[in-house]
C-alpha positions in Angstrom: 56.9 100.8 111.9 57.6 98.2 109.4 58.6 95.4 111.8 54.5 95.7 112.3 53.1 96.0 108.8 55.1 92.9 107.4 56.2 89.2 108.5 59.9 90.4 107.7 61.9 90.1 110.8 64.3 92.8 111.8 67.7 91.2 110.8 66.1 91.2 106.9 64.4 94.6 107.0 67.7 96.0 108.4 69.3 94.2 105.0 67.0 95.2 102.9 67.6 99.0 104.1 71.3 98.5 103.5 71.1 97.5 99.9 68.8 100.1 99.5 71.4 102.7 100.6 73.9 101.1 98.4 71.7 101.1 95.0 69.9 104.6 94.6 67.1 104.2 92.0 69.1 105.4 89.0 71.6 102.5 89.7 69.6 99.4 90.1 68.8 96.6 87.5 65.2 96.1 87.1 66.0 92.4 85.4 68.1 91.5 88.9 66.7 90.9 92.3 67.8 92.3 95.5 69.6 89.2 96.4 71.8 90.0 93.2 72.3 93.3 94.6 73.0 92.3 98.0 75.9 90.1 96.7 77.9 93.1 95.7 76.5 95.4 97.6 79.9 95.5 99.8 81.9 96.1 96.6 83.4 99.6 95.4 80.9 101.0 92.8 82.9 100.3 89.6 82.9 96.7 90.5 79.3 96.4 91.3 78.5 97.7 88.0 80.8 94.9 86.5 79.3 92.3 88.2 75.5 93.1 87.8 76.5 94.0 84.0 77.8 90.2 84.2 74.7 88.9 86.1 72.5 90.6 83.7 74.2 89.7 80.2 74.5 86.2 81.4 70.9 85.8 82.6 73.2 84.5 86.2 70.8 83.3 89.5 72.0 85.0 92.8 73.7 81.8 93.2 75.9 81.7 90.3 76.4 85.4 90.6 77.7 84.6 94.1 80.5 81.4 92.9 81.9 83.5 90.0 82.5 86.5 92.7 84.2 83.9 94.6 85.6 82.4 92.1 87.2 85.7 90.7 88.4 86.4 94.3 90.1 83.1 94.9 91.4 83.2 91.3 93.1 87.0 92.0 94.6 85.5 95.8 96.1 82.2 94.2 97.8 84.3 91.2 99.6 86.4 93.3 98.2 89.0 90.6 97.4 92.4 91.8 93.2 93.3 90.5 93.7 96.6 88.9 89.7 97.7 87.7 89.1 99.2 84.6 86.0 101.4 83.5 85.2 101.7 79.7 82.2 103.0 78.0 81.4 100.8 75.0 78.2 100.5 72.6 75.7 98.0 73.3 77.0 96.1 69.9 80.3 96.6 71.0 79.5 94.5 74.4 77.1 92.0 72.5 80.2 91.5 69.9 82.5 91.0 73.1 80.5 88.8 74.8 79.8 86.2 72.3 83.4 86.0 71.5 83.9 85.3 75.3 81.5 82.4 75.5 83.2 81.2 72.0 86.2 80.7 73.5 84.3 79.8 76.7 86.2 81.7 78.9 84.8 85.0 80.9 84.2 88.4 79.3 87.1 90.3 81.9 89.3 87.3 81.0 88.7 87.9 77.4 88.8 91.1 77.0 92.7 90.9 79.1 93.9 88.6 76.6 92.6 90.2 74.0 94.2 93.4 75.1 97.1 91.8 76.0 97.6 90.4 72.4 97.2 93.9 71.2 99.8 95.7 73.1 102.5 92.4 72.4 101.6 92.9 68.5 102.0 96.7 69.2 104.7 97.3 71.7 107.2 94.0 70.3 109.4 95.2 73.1 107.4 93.2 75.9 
């Protein structure tokens, strides 16, 4: 049993064996620790991958990993704005280019990359 074999007590070994479920192999980040996994762990899939995408582009600590998350949430309840998640496959220059405009205008990549849709369908669609 592994209670035996280690000095881990029960309560961690049972969340270790959680995240575990949660991350199959093919989905964990070998540059993140499972205390950056655990934080999202609780999360639907797509915005897991968000975050740990964040975590690992912005070289974030569990700790800062966990405030932004917090952050975001507090951010979405005092809006009154609905969080709609979106899923887009981009290149790796693509998301380098993004992200350095983001830090440029020091402001998040998701916030970013709203405005800077936003812009877009306002120069596009005059109408709204």
């Amino acid at each position: 049993m592994a209670l035996a074999k280690t000095s881990l007590s029960y309560k961690t070994l049972r969340n270790y064996a959680w995240v575990a479920r949660k991350f199959p192999m093919s989905r964990r980040r070998d540059t993140l620790s499972l205390q950056h996994h655990a934080e999202v762990a609780a999360l639907p899939e797509d915005e897991q991958e968000i975050w740990l995408t964040r975590a690992e582009t912005e070289g974030w600590p569990q700790s800062k990993l966990r405030k932004e998350i917090q952050a975001s949430r507090a951010q979405a309840d005092d809006s009154g704005q609905a969080r709609v998640t979106i899923s887009v496959e981009v290149s790796s220059a693509q998301e380098q280019r993004w992200t350095a405009a983001a830090r440029s205008a020091a402001v998040p990549l998701p916030e970013w990359i709203a405005c800077t849709l936003d812009e877009a369908a306002v120069r596009t669609f005059s109408g709204f």
